[in-house]
N, C-alpha and C positions, 0 to 999 in steps of 0.2 A: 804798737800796743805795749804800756809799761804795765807788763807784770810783778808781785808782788818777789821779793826779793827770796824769801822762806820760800814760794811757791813753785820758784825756777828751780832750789838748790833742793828741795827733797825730789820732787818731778824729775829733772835729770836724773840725780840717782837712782830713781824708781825705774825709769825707761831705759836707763843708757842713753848716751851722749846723741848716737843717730836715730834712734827713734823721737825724741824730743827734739829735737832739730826741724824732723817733718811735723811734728804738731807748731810749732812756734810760724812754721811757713802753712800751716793748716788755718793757727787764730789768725792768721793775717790776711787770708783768702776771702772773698764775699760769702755769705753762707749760701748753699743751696736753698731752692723752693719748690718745695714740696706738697701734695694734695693727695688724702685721701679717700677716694668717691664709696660714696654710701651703697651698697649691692641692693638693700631692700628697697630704694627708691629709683632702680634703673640708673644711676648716677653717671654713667658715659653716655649709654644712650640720650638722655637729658643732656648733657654740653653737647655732645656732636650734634644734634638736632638746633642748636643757636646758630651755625656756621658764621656765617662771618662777621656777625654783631653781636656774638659772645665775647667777655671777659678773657675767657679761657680758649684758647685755641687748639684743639684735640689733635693737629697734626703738630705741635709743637712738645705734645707730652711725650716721654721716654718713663719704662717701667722702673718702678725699685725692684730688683729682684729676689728680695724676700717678705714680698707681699704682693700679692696679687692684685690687688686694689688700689694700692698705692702708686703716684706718677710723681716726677720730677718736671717742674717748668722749667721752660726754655728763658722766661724772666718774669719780675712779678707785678703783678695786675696789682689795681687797686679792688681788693675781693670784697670791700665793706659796700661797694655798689653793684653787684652781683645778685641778684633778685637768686638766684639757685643756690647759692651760698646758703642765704637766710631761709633756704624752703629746708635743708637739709640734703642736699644732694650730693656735697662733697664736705670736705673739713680738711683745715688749712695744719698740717701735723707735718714736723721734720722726722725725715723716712728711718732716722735709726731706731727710734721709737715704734718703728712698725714691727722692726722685728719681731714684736709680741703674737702677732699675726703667725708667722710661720712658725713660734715655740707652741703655740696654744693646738695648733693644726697636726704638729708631729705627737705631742704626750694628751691629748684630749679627742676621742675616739667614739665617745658616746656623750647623750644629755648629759648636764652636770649642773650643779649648782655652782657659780663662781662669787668673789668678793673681789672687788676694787679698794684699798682702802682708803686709799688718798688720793683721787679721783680726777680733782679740778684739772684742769676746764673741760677735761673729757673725752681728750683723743685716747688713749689707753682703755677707756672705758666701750668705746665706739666701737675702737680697731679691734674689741676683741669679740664683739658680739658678732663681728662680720665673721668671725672666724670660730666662732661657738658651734657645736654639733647643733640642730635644730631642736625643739622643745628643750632645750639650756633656760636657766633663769640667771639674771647677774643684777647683782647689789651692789651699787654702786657707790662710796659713799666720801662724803669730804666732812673732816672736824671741824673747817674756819668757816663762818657763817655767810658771808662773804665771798670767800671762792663757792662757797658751793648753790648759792642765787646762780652762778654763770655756770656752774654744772649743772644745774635743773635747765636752764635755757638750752644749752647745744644738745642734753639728750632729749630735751623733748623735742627738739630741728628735728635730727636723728628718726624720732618717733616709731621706735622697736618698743612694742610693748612689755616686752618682759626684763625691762628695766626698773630697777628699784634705786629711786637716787634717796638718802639718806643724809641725816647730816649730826652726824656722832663722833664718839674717840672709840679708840681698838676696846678698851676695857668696857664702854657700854655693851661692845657687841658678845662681848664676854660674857659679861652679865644676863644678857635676854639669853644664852646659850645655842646662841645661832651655829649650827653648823656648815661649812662648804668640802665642793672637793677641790676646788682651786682658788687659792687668797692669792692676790697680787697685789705685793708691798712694794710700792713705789715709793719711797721713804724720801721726806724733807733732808735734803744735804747744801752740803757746802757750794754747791751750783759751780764748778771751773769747768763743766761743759758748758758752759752757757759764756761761758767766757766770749766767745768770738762774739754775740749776738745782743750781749747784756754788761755795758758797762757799771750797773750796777753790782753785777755781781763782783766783781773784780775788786772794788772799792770797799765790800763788804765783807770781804775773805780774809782771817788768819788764820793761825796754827790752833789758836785758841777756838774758833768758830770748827773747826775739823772734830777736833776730840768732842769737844758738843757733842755735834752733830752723831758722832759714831758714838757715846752713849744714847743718844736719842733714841736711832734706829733700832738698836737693841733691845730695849724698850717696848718700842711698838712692836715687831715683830716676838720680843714676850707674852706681852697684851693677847693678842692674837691667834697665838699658837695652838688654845685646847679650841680654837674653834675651824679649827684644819683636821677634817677627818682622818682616822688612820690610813694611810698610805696616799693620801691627799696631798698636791702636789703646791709647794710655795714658789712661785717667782718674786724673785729679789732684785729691786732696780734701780740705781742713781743717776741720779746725773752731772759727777764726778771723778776725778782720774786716780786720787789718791786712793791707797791700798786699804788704808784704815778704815775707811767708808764702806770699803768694795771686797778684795779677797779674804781682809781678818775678819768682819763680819759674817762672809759666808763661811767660815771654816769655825767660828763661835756658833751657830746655828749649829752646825754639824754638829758640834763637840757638845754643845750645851745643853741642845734639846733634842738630839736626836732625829736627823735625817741624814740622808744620804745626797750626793750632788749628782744631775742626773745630765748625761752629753748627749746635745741634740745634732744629732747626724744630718749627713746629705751637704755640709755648709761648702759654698763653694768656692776657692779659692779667691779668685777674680772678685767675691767681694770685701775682700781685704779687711777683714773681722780679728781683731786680735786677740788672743789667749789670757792667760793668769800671766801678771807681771811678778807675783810674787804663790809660792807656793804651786800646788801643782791640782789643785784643782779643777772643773770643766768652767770654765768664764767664758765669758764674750762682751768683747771693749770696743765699740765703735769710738775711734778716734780720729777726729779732725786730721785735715793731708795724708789718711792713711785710708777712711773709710768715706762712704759721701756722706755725710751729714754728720748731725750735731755731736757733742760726748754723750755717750750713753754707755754703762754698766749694766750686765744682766746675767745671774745666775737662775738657777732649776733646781729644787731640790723635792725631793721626795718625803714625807714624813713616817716614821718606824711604824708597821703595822699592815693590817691586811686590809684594804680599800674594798666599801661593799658601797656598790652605784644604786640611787633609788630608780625604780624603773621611769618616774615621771617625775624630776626634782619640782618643776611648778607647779606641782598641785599637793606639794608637801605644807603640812599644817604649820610648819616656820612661816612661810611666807605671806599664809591665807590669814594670821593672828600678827604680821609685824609690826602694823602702824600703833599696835598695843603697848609694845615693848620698845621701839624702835623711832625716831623723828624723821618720819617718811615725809620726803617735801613732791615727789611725784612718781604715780608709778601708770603707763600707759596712758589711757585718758582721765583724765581728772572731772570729777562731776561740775555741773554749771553751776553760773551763780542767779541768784535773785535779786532783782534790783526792782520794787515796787510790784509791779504789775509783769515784767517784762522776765524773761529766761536768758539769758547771757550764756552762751558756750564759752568753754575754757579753750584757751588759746592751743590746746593738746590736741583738742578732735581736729583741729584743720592739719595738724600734720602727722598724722598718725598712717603708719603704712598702712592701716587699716580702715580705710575711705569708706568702705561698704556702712561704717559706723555716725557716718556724717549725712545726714537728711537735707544740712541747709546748700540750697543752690551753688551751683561753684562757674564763677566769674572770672574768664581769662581778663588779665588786665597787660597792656605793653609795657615796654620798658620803664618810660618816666613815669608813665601811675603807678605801676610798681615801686618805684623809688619814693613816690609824693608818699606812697602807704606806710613804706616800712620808715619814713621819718615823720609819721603820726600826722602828715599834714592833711588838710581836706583833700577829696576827690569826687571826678566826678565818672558815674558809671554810665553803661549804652542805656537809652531809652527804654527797653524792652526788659530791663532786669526786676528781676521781682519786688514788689515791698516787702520790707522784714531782713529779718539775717541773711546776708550772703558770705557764701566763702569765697574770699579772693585767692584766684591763681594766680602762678605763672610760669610758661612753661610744663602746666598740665599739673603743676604740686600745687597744695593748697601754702599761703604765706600765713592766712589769718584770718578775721571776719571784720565784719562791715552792718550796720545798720542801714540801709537804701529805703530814704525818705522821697522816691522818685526826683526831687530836685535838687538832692544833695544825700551826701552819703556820712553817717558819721561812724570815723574812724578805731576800730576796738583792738588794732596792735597794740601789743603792752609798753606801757610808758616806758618800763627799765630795758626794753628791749630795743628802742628805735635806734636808727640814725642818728647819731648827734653832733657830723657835723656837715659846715655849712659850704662845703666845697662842691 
């Protein structure tokens, strides 16, 4: 791997000579593969019930051990032919990113209202609902129009209703005066964790692209700040190794706007988590040959003031008024459409952890009908299925629906959604 010349010579400095050594024998290592399974859809019990004509092999999985829900492959499947995949049963995320899981679980103790703010494609948004105190509400939201089509698709897989996907910048949310008690600012960076896995990143990286970036962040985490309750907790994330991005931005937050940096306990040695490279702050640096999975950055900070929790954050008049203020692209189930004569359900009631909401029949289908479905080709269904709308399963989750004309059935998976390709 040729790394960028600038990026060997502050990096070594940054690290010392032995610690960048094990990253260099890190980006050269295959990355791990990692999954993971969704709690509100039974997501292991669903693979372990495939046995031996699953994708996924449950005696092959090993824990991350700072997330509960998350597993390590033994190697990786091809998961875009996975019928449970696309139901929402699991989701394909590198485990350092889970960490959000066990920060959310140690400083979040009752409902809360959370915010995402840069969202795409979703695992952050996921992993943190899995790990939300129960009646939690989270706003999930992406500014690029574009990432955020494929963040409406995996949260609605997902299909936790008290997801709010959105698709704005920090300053609209500013503007509607939305308040949380947890924003998590996953901020656009320089990407050199993604190093091992994305040679584009690599190609696209200077010194000049760094300081960008570290104005950028500062920025958005400005944007954002009066909508961080008092004593309302920020998590701050890149996924980058340099300081500028990572420890001088958390100690600017500190300085600038006033919080404090909050150390989450219990971390266990064995999972080789490393500290503040620079400054003396609480950090935590998943890096490559040193930790399993990808670069990842993540601070905790607290914001000055005395935090007052509403007893029932979802049924707070923010969220009952936002499509007002706010470009809500899906929140739970989404209403049907009208086509002529006929009622179309939205593609949201078939996967909505909330079945009991779904009236139209539901259709185990096998393997390869499953597959002809989710790449929008015809199928055909058992004799005895109803006319009218059905939801197709599989595996016991709904994938989608179907119009069944007894001699054929036409296909209602969403076009931006299929299979596309022909392997």
């Amino acid at each position: 791997m040729q790394l960028p010349h600038d990026f060997e010579e502050y990096t070594k400095d940054l690290m010392g000579k032995k610690l960048y050594a094990t990253l260099l024998q890190g980006l050269n290592d295959t990355p791990t593969i990692s999954i993971r399974i969704n709690p509100f859809k039974d997501g292991l019990n669903r693979i372990a019930s495939r046995k031996d004509d699953g994708i996924i092999k449950v005696n092959e999985l090993t824990s991350v051990p700072w997330c509960s829900d998350g597993f390590y492959l033994a190697r990786k499947p091809e998961f875009i032919f996975d019928p449970l995949l696309h139901a929402g049963t699991y989701y394909v995320q590198e485990a350092s990113s889970m960490f959000l899981d066990y920060v959310l679980r140690q400083v979040v103790k009752e409902p809360i209202a959370m915010l995402d703010l840069s969202a795409a494609p979703g695992g952050k948004t996921t992993c943190a609902m899995g790990a939300l105190p129960k009646g939690s509400i989270l706003c999930s939201n992406e500014p690029v129009k574009k990432r955020a089509s494929i963040l409406r698709e995996n949260v609605e897989k997902y299909g936790h209703p008290d997801i709010i996907v959105t698709n704005n910048y920090a300053k609209d949310y500013a503007k509607a005066r939305m308040a949380f008690d947890v924003i998590l600012t996953d901020v656009p960076c320089s990407g050199e964790g993604m190093f091992r896995k994305n040679a584009f990143a690599i190609e696209d990286w200077s010194t000049a692209k760094v300081s960008e970036c570290q104005r950028l962040q500062r920025s958005i985490v400005e944007d954002i700040w009066q909508c961080l309750k008092p004593g309302g907790i920020l998590v701050y994330s890149t996924c980058t190794f340099n300081a500028m991005e990572d420890e001088e931005n958390v100690e600017w937050i500190a300085k600038e706007l006033g919080a404090k940096p909050i150390q989450i306990k219990n971390i266990a040695p064995e999972w080789n988590i490393t500290g503040a490279l620079k400054g003396d702050f609480p950090v935590y640096r998943f890096i490559p040959g040193v930790s399993r999975g990808e670069g990842l950055f993540m601070a905790v900070l607290q914001k000055d003031g005395e935090h007052t929790a509403e007893a029932n954050p979802r049924e707070s008049r923010q969220f009952k008024d936002i499509s007002k203020k706010l470009h809500v692209l899906t929140h739970g189930v989404n209403p049907p459409e009208k086509k002529g004569k006929k009622i179309i359900p939205d593609e949201s009631l078939s996967l909505t952890i909330n079945q009991e909401e779904n009236n139209y029949p539901r259709i185990e289908v096998d393997h390869n009908t499953a597959i002809k479905y989710l790449r929008r080709e015809a199928i055909t269904l058992p004799p005895d299925t109803p006319r009218g709308i059905v939801t197709i399963c599989f595996g016991g989750l709904g994938l989608g629906f179907a119009n069944n004309l007894s001699n054929r059935a036409n296909n209602l998976f969403p076009q931006e959604w299929r299979i596309k390709t022909t392997h």
